[in-house]
C-alpha positions in Angstrom: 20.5 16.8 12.1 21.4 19.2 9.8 19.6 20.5 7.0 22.9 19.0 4.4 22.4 15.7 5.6 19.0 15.1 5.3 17.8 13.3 2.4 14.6 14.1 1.0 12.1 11.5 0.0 8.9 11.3 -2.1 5.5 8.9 -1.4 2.3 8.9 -4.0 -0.9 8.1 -2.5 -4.4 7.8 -4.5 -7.7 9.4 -3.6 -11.1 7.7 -5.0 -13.2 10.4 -5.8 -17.1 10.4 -7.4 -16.5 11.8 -10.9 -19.3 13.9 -12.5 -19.8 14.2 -16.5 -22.8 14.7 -18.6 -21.3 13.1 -21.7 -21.1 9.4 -20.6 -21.4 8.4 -24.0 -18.2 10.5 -25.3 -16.1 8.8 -22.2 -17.2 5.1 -23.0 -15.8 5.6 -26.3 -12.9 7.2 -25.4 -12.1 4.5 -23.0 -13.3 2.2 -25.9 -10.3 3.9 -28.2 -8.0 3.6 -25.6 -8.4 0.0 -25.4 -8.3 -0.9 -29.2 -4.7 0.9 -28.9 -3.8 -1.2 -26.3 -4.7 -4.5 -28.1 -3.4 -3.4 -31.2 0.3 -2.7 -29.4 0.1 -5.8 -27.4 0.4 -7.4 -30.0 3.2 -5.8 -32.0 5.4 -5.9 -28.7 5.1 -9.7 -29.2 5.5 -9.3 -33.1 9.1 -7.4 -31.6 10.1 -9.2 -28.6 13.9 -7.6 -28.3 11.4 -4.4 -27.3 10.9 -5.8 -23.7 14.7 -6.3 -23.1 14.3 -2.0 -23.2 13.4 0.6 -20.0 9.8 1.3 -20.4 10.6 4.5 -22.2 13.1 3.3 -24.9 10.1 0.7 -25.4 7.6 3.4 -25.6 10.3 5.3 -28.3 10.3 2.2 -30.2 7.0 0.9 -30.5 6.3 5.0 -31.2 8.9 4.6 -34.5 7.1 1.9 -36.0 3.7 3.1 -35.7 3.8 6.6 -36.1 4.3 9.1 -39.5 8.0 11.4 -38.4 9.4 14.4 -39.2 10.4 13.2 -42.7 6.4 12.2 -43.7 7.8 8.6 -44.2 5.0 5.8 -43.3 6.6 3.5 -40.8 6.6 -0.2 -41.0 3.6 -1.2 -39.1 1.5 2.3 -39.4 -2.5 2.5 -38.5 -4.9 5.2 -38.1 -4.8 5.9 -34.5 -7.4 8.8 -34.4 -6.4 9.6 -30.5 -4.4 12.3 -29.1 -0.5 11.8 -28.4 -0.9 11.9 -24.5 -4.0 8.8 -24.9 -1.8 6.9 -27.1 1.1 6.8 -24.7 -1.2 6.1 -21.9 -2.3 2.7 -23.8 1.4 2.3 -25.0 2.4 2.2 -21.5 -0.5 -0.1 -20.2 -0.1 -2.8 -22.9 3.9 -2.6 -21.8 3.1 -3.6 -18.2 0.8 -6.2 -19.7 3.0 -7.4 -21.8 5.9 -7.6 -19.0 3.5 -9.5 -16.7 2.7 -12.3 -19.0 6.2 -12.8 -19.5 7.5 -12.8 -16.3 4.5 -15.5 -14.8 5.1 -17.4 -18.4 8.7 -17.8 -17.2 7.8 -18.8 -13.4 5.1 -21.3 -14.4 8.3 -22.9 -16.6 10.1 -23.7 -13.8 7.3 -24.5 -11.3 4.8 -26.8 -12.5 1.9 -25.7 -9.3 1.7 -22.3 -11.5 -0.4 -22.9 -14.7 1.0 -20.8 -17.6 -1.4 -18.1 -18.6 -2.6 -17.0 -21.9 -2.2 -14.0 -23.9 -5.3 -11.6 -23.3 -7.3 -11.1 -26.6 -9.5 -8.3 -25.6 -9.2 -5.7 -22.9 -11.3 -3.5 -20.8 -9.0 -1.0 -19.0 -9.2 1.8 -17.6 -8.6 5.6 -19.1 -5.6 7.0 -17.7 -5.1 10.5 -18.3 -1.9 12.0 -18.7 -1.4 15.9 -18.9 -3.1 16.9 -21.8 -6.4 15.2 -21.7 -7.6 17.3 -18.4 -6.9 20.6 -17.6 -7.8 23.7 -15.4 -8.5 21.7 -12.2 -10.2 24.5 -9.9 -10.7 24.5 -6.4 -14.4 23.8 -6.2 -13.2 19.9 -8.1 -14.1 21.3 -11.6 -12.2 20.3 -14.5 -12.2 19.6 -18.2 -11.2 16.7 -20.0 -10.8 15.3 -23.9 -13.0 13.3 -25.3 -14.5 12.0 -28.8 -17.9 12.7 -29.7 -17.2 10.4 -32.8 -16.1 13.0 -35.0 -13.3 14.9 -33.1 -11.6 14.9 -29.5 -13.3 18.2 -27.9 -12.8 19.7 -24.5 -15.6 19.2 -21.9 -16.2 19.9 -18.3 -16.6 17.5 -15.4 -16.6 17.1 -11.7 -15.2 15.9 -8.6 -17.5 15.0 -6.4 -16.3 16.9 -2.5 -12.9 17.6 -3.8 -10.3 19.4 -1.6 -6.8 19.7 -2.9 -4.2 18.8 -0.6 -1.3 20.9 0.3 1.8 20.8 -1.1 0.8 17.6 -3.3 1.5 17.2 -7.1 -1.3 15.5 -9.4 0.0 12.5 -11.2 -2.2 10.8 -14.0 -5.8 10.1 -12.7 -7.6 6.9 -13.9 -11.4 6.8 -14.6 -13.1 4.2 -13.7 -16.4 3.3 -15.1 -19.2 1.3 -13.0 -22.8 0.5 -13.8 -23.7 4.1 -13.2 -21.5 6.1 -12.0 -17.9 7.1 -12.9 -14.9 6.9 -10.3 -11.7 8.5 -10.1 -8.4 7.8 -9.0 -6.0 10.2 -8.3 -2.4 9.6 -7.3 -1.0 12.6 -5.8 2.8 12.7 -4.8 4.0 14.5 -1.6 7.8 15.2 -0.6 8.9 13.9 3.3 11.5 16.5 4.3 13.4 13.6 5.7 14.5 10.0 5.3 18.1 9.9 6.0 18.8 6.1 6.3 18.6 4.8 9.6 22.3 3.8 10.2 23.0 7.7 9.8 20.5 8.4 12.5 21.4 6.0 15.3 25.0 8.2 15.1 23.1 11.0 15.5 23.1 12.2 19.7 19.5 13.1 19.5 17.7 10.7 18.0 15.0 8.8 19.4 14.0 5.2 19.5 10.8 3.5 19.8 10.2 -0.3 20.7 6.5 -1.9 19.9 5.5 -4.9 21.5 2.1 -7.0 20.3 -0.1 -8.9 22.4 -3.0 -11.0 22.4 -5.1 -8.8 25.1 -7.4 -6.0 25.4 -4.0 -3.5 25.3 -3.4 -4.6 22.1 0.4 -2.7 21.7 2.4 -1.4 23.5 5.2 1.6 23.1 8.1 2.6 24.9 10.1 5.4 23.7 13.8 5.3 24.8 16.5 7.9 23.7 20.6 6.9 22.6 21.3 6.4 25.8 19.0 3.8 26.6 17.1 6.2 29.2 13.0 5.6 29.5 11.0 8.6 27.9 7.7 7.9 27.7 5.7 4.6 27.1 1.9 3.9 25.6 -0.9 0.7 25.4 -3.0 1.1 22.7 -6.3 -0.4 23.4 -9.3 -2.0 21.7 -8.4 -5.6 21.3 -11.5 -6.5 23.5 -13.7 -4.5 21.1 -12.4 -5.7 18.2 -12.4 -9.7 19.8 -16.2 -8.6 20.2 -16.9 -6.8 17.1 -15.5 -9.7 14.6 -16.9 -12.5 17.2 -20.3 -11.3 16.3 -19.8 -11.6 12.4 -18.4 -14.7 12.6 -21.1 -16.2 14.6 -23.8 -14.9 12.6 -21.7 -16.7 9.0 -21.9 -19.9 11.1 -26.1 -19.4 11.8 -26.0 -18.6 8.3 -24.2 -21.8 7.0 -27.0 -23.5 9.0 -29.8 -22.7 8.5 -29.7 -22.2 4.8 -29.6 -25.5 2.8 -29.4 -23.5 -0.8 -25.8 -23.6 -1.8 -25.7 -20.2 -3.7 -27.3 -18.2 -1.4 -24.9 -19.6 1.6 -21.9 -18.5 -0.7 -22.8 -15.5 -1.4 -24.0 -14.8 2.1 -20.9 -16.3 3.1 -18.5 -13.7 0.9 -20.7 -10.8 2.8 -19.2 -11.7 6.1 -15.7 -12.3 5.0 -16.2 -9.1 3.5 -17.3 -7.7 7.0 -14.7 -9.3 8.7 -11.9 -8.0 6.7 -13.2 -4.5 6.8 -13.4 -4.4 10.9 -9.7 -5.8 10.6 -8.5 -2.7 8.5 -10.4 -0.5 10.7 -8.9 -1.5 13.6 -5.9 -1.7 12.5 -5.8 1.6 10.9 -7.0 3.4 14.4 -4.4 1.5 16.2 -1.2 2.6 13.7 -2.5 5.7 14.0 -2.2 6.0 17.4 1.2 5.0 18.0 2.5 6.6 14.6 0.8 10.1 16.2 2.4 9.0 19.8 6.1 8.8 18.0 5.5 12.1 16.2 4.7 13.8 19.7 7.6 12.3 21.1 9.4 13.3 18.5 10.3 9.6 17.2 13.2 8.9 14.5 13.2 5.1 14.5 10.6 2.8 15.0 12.1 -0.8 16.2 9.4 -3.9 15.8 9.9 -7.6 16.6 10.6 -9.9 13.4 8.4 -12.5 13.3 9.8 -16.2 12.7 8.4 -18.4 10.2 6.5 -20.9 12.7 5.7 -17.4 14.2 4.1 -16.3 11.1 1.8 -19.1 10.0 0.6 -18.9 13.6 -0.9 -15.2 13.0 -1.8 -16.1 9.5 -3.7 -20.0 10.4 -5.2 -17.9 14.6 -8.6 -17.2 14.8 -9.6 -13.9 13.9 -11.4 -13.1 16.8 -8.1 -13.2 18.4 -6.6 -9.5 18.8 -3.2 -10.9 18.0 -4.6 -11.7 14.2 -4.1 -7.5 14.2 -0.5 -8.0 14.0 0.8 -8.3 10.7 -2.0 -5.6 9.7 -0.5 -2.8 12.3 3.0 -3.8 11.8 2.1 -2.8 7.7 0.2 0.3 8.6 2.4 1.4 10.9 5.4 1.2 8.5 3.7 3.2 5.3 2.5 5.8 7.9 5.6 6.3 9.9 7.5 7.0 6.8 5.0 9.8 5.7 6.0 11.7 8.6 9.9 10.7 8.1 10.2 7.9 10.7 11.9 5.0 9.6 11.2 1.5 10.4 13.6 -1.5 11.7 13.2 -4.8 12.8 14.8 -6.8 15.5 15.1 -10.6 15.9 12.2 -11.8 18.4 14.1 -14.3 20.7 14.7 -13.4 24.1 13.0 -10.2 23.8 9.9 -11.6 26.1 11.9 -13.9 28.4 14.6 -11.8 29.1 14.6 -8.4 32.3 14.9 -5.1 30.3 17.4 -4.1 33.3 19.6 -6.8 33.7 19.3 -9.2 31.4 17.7 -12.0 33.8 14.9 -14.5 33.1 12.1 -14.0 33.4 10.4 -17.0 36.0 7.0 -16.4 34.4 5.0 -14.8 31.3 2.3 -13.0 33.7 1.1 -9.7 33.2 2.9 -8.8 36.4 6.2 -10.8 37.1 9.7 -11.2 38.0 12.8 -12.0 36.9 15.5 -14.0 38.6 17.7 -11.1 39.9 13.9 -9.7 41.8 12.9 -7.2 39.7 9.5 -6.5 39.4 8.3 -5.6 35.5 5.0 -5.4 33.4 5.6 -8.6 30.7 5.0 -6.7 27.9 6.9 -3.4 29.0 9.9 -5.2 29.6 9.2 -7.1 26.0 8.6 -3.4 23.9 11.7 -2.3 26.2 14.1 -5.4 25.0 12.6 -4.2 20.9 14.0 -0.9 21.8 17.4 -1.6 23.3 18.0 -3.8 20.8 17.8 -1.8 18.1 20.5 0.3 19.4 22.8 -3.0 20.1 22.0 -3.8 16.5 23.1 -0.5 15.0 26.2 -0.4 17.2 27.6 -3.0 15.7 27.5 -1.9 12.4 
């Protein structure tokens, strides 16, 4: 592909760091400041509706113009003493914006569907400081850094800390957000990264190169399984992830201690919160193992050298059986994998695509035969012999090139 026809892309991804400072007190009542602004514009976009009908930054220009002194030193209609630097007001201005839009949007759903209750305006807020450029600077490599606070007198610099920072390559920092805990600060830092290419996928299936691999999901120990096929519908290379057996094992084992649990305790608090500690557990083995699994077929495409990766579409009887399975059940992984794969494969410039599911399993990759059975080793009605779930990721790929070539 050449380099005038790709089409660069962007993708933002936030770290959670420990964050350091001596002056807690200073940055509880900064983020105390930050709040009162918020409240205080909250309410005045309510007190000016017609504001929200505006882009977030002709809304942020407006509310700006009736709160703020101008050039001409004339006091604007609904001025206050803010006290807070320009970059922490616009932070708040911003925050009580998306506020604001999200009460009006569920307010206007839960008028048209009487099973959402209508919510209430919030009266008090405790956000978090978001720091635009301006409040921190000089970000070194060792995670040091200074930020503005007020020590209830003025806004002063001060330094601070990132606990085991290390700045990635060729990323841009975006506003981090400090979050304050019982004892300890975190923070949250977005940082935006540029994919050299994400040229839509219809562009690519012209293209005499490209590359194309199916995934198929099963309900065994091989847990996926890829087959990478090129234009020309000739095999490459193919790949079964394992480690449904050790994840059937690894959740089994929480869930049968939340059911001895259950049992043998008769007081009701302690079972729940017991209770909440192994769905906890369970969900964090799921997005282990499902992380470790999209990992290694999104590393398998990019050492195959992978453009598009074609996955079955799911039906909606199909759906609520993953979602309602047990999740001891390795097929319960699906809908997790298919949602890391897609986020990771694009990082890397792979695409993603999805092909209708019918057929795909009961039909011979080679000739288009049925298949007489749904073992692991069978045959299909013209004799030849397949692997079920080969032929099944095989059918995933093929058809994503039938589905291109038509349009």
């Amino acid at each position: 592909m050449s380099e005038d026809t790709k089409k660069v892309g962007i993708y933002t991804t936030t770290y959670k760091v420990r964050f350091y400072i001596n002056e807690m007190e200073y940055l509880k009542l900064s983020q105390k400041i930050y709040n009162d602004l918020i409240e205080k514009y909250y309410e005045l976009i309510f007190k000016y509706k017609n504001v929200l009908n505006l882009s977030n930054q002709k809304c942020l220009r407006e509310l700006e113009k009736l709160t703020i002194i101008g050039i001409t030193g004339k006091i604007p209609i609904e001025y206050f003493n803010q006290n807070a630097p320009t970059e922490l007001r616009r932070a708040a201005i911003n925050q009580a914006i998306g506020l604001a839009r999200s009460y009006t949007e569920i307010k206007k759903i839960s008028e048209t569907n009487s099973k959402i209750m209508p919510p209430s305006k919030s009266k008090h807020f405790n956000c978090s400081m978001t720091l635009y450029k301006g409040m921190y600077r000089n970000i070194k490599e060792d995670g040091s850094v200074e930020i503005k606070l007020f020590d209830g007198e003025k806004w002063k610099w001060y330094k601070a800390k990132f606990k085991n920072w290390h700045f990635p390559e060729s990323a841009q920092i975006m506003s981090p957000t400090l979050v304050i805990n019982k004892n300890y600060v975190m923070a949250h830092i977005p940082m935006k990264r540029t994919i050299e290419d994400v040229t839509p996928i219809k562009i690519r299936m012209k293209q005499e190169n490209v590359k194309i691999c199916g995934i198929a999901f099963s309900n065994t120990d091989k847990v996926a399984i890829c087959v990478v096929i090129d234009k020309n519908k000739n095999f490459i290379k193919s790949l079964f992830v394992n480690g449904g057996n050790e994840y059937k094992h690894q959740i089994t084992k929480i869930v049968n201690k939340r059911k001895k649990n259950i049992m043998e305790n008769k007081n009701i608090q302690v079972t729940k919160r017991n209770h909440k500690t192994y769905r906890d557990k369970e969900n964090r083995i799921i997005k282990y193992y499902a992380h470790v699994i999209s990992k290694k077929i999104v590393n398998f495409c990019i050492l195959n050298e992978v453009n598009v990766i074609s996955m079955p579409l799911s039906t909606k009887d199909e759906a609520y059986y993953y979602v309602k399975s047990k999740k001891n059940r390795p097929i319960y992984l699906r809908e997790n994998i298919t949602n890391d794969v897609i986020y990771k494969a694009y990082r890397k410039g792979i695409l993603t695509t999805v092909v209708k599911r019918k057929d795909k399993a009961s039909k011979c990759y080679k000739c288009g035969g049925k298949i007489k059975s749904r073992q692991l080793k069978t045959v299909c009605e013209n004799g030849h012999k397949l692997d079920y779930y080969f032929n099944y990721a095989m059918n995933v790929a093929l058809d994503c090139i039938v589905k291109y070539d038509k349009t």
